[in-house]
C-alpha angles and dihedrals in degrees: 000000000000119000115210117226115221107261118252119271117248105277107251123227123262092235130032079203135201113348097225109238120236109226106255139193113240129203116216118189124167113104142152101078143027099256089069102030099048093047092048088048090058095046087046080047097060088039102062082030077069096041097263120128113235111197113182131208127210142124125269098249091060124088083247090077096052094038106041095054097049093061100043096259110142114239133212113192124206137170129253137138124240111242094193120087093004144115118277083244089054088053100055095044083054095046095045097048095054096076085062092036090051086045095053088045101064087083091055097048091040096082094040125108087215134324119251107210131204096183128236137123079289102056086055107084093042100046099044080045084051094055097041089052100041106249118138112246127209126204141197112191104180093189136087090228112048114237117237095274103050090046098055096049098033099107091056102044116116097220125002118205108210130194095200128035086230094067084059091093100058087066131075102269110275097012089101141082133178103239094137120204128316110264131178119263092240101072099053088048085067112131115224104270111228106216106252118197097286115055113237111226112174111189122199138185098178130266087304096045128226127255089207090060097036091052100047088040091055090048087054101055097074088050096049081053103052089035077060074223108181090230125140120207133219117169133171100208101174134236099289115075093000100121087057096043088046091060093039087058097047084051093056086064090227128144111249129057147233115254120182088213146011124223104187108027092175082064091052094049096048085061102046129087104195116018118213111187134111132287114256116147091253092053092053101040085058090043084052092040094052099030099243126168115221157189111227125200099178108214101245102218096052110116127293084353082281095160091052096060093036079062097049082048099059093033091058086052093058100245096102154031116216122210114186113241096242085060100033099110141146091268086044090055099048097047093049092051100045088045094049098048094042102065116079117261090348089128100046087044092058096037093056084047092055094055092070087067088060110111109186124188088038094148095040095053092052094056092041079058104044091054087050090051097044090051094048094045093050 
């Protein structure tokens, strides 16, 4: 009698491959200044580079109003107050008026696969009207600190993109992961500078300038000078004051110039041997994605005090020193730059240090993310 073996199952494939990705709408809140508006556009690039539709919201006194439409995004504009940096009445007004602005968001955050936040007075009305509607929200918070909004909803956020292990812990347990900021290509393509005679010190107060540095950047001239100190100067002062520093400078007799803006700050990096500038999240993360020491002075009315403790951040790790603003001045610069070039290695110690703080692909990974979270939500 003859016994009849099951017959083999079907062979199953090696790899299931590829899930194919549904084409999704995307929320992306986060407005007022550049530091939340650039880094949103690369991750809404990515995003419609992938088939998705990013559509912004924002008001029309932010960045976001000049830069999203320049570049096809669709914009939805809403209204809501700032609560940083204003009176107590502005505050209350402001306070008053989200409960009507996160209502009148819940149309906009309907549609949406999920919101990516970047936090600011602006990201506040569409991700509460996110949670209360059920949408998963994703946020990038590039500080150390975590500004109020991302404070407030941090527990009920579906994934939480971090700059610095430490701001793990202001988010629900496995809900983080370390991507750090978008930052341009450029800057991580930057080959190791080797120090030449002269020793390379760009100093930057952003696109609008600092008085602080300025200031301490003007007082210093005159002791580079007399030190006979081989140091070459390039400083971004700003619009306002730049005619008068520029002549100041030419008079010092020292190589370098004042320039009111730089185009292609990449360019300027890759030339410099030492950065002093101040401690937004975009600066460090430049400073981290080309490997730059530097000298911090944290502004001290930024929010929650965040570029303070960016800067604590970066100055524990070894990449950087931190002088507070109120004793940043000309006899403090000198004495940081002489000190720092004159022990041996210190640069290159700090500038290897900066670069683990270098997070690459940051645009990429979010929207990795966002379609994860989208397919899982819905």
């Amino acid at each position: 009698m003859s016994q009849h073996r099951p017959a083999a199952p079907d062979p199953q494939p090696l790899s299931p491959g590829p899930r194919p990705r549904a084409p999704g709408s995307f929320l992306m809140a986060g407005g007022g200044t550049g530091g939340h508006v650039i880094p949103a556009l690369a991750v809404a690039r990515e995003l419609r580079r992938r088939g998705h539709k990013p559509v912004f919201v924002g008001t029309d006194r932010g960045m976001e109003a000049r830069l999203v439409p320049a570049e096809n995004f669709e914009f939805k504009k809403i209204e809501v107050g700032a609560l940083n940096r204003v009176s107590f009445r502005r505050k209350l007004t402001t306070l008053a008026g989200l409960p009507f602005a996160t209502l009148g968001c819940r149309s906009l955050v309907r549609p949406a696969s999920a919101v990516f936040s970047m936090g600011g007075y602006v990201a506040g009305p569409p991700v509460m009207a996110a949670l209360l509607s059920r949408v998963p929200v994703v946020v990038m918070e590039p500080n150390a600190v975590p500004g109020f909004t991302n404070r407030v909803i941090g527990r009920w956020v579906a994934r939480a993109l971090i700059s610095f292990p430490e701001t793990a812990v202001r988010f629900a347990p496995g809900r983080s992961e370390l991507t750090g900021l978008p930052v341009r290509e450029e800057f991580f393509n930057l080959s190791p500078r080797v120090r030449g005679a002269e020793l390379n010190v760009l100093v930057t107060g952003g696109s609008q300038g600092s008085r602080t540095l300025n200031a301490a950047g003007r007082e210093s001239w005159p002791l580079f000078r007399k030190a006979g100190f081989p140091v070459r100067i390039i400083h971004q002062s700003g619009p306002a004051g730049f005619e008068e520093l520029r002549d100041a400078f030419a008079q010092s007799g020292l190589p370098g110039e004042v320039v009111p803006f730089i185009r292609d700050m990449p360019a300027a990096f890759a030339e410099a041997d030492l950065v002093v500038c101040r401690s937004g999240a975009g600066a460090v993360s430049e400073l981290a994605a080309a490997g730059k020491p530097s000298i911090l002075v944290p502004f001290p009315f930024a929010a929650d005090d965040h570029q303070t403790r960016n800067a604590e951040a970066l100055e524990r790790g070894g990449a950087a020193r931190l002088v507070r603003d109120a004793d940043f001045r000309g006899e403090t610069f000198f004495s940081l730059v002489t000190e720092l070039a004159g022990s041996s290695h210190t640069l290159e110690r700090m500038g290897a240090a900066a670069r683990t703080f270098a997070r690459p692909g940051a645009a990429v990974r979010a929207a990795d993310i966002l379609e994860e979270v989208a397919r899982d939500f819905n």
